[in-house]
C-alpha positions in Angstrom: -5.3 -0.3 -78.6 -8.9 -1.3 -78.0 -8.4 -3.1 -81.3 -5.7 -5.4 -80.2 -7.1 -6.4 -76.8 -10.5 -7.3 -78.7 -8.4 -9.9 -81.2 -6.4 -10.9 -78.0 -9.4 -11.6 -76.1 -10.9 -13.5 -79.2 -8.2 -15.2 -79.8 -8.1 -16.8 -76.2 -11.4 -17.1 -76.6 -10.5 -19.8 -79.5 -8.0 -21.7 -77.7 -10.2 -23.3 -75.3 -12.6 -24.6 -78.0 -9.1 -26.6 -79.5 -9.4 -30.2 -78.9 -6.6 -31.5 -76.6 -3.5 -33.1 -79.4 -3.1 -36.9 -77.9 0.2 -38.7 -78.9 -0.7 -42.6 -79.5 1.6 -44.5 -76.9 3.0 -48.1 -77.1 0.9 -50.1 -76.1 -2.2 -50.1 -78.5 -4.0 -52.9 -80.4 -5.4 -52.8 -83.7 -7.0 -56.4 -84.1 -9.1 -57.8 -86.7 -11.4 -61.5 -86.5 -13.5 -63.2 -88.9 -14.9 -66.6 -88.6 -11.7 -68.3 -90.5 -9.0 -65.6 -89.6 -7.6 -63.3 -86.9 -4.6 -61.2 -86.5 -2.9 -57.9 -85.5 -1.6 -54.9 -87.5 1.4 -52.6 -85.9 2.7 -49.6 -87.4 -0.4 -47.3 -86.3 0.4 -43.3 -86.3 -1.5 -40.4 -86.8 -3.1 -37.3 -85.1 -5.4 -37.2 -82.6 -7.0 -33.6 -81.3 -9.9 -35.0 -78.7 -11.7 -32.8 -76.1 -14.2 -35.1 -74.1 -16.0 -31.8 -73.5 -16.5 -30.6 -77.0 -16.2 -33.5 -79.1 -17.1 -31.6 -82.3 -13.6 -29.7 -82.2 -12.1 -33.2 -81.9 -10.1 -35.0 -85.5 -9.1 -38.4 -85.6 -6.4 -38.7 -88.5 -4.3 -42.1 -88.6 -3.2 -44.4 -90.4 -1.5 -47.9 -90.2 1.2 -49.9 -91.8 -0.5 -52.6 -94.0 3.0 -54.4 -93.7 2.5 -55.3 -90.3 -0.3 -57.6 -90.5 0.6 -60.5 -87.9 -1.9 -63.6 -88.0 0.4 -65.7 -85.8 1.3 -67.5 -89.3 4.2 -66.8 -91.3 2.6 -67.8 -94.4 -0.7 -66.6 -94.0 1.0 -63.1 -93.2 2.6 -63.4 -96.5 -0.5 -64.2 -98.2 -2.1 -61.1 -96.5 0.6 -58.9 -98.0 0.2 -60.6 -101.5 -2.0 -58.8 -103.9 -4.9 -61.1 -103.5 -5.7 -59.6 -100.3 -3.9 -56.3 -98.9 -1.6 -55.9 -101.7 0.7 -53.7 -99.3 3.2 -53.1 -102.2 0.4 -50.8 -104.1 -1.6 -49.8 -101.1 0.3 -49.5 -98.0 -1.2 -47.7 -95.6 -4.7 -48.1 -94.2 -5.8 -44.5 -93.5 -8.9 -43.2 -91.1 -10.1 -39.6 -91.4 -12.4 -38.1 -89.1 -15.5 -35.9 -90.4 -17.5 -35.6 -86.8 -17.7 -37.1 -83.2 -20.4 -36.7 -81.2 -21.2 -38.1 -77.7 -23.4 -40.5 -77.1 -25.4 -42.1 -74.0 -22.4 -44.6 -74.1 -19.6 -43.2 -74.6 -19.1 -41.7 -78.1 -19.7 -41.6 -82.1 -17.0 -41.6 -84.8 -18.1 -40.7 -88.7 -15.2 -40.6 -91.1 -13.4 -42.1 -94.4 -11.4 -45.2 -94.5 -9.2 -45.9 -96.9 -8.5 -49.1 -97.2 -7.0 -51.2 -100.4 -7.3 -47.9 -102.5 -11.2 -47.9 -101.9 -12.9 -45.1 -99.6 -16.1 -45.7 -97.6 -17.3 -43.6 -94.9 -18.2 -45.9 -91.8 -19.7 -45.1 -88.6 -18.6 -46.5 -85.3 -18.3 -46.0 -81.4 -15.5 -45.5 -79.0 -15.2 -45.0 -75.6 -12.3 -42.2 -74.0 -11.1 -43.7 -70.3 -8.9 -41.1 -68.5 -5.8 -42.7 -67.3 -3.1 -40.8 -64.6 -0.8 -40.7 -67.7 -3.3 -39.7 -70.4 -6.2 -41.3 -71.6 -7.4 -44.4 -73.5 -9.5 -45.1 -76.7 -11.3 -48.2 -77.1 -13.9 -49.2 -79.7 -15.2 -52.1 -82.5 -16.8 -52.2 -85.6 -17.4 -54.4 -88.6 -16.6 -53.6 -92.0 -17.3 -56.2 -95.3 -14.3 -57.0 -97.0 -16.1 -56.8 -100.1 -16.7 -53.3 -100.1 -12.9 -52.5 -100.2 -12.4 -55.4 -102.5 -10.0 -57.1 -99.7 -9.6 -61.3 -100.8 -11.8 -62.8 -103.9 -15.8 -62.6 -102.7 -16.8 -66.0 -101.0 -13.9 -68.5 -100.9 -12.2 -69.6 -97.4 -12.7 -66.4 -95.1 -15.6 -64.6 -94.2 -16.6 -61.7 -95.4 -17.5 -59.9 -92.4 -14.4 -58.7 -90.7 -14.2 -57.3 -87.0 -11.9 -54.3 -85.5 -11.1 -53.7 -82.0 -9.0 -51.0 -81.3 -7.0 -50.2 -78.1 -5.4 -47.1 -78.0 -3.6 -45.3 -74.8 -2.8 -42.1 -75.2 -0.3 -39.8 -73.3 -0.3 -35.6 -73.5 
């Protein structure tokens, strides 16, 4: 008996250090900017387990839609899709694994793997978590080459330097 009230004990024990599970609402914005081009991407699922407490028990795990790449430009969006650029026919989804968060003096710290074009690079970037009355909101940027994941020929009409801004409310 003492046996069973020691794995129930631990085992309670365990749930609290279990990162809250988010469920991404409508709503979010996944953008991207260079210097010659700018756009949206819809389609963005995944899991998110985050506990603003104990960030090291958190995952991010998502992915998006390469499809749904919107420049505002029928024709450019086509081009996008093409395999010069995303080649969304071979590669279609964009993927982002966590490996560690950590908080920060600002907010907080994202390492993980994204996938993107069939190449994987671990990248490194903040966020910020916003408690909202219906759940929460995550908000962060960062800059990726599109070199490194072999996105577009190297030099030519678009910069190589791309930026993300994400936007992502959250609900419990």
């Amino acid at each position: 008996m003492k046996f069973i009230a020691f794995l129930l004990l631990t085992g309670s024990a365990f749930a609290f250090i279990a990162a809250q599970n988010w469920q991404i609402a409508d709503g979010y914005t996944i953008a991207f900017s260079s210097d010659d081009a700018g756009g949206v991407f819809k389609g963005f699922k995944g899991n998110i387990a985050f506990d603003e407490q104990n960030p090291a028990a958190s995952k991010f795990d998502v992915t998006i839609d390469a499809s749904t790449i919107n420049t505002g430009n029928g024709l450019q969006n086509k081009h996008a899709k093409s395999d010069e650029w995303f080649d969304v026919a071979k590669y279609p989804q964009i993927h982002f694994a966590s490996k560690s968060i950590a908080k920060t003096a600002n907010g907080y710290q994202v390492t993980g793997d994204l996938t993107l074009h069939g190449v994987t690079k671990s990248i490194t970037f903040p966020f910020t978590f916003k408690k909202t009355p219906a759940g929460g909101a995550f908000a962060g940027s960062f800059t990726v080459n599109r070199n490194d994941y072999k996105l577009g020929k190297p030099g030519g009409d678009v910069g190589e330097s791309i930026k993300i801004d994400l936007n992502v409310p959250v609900t419990k």
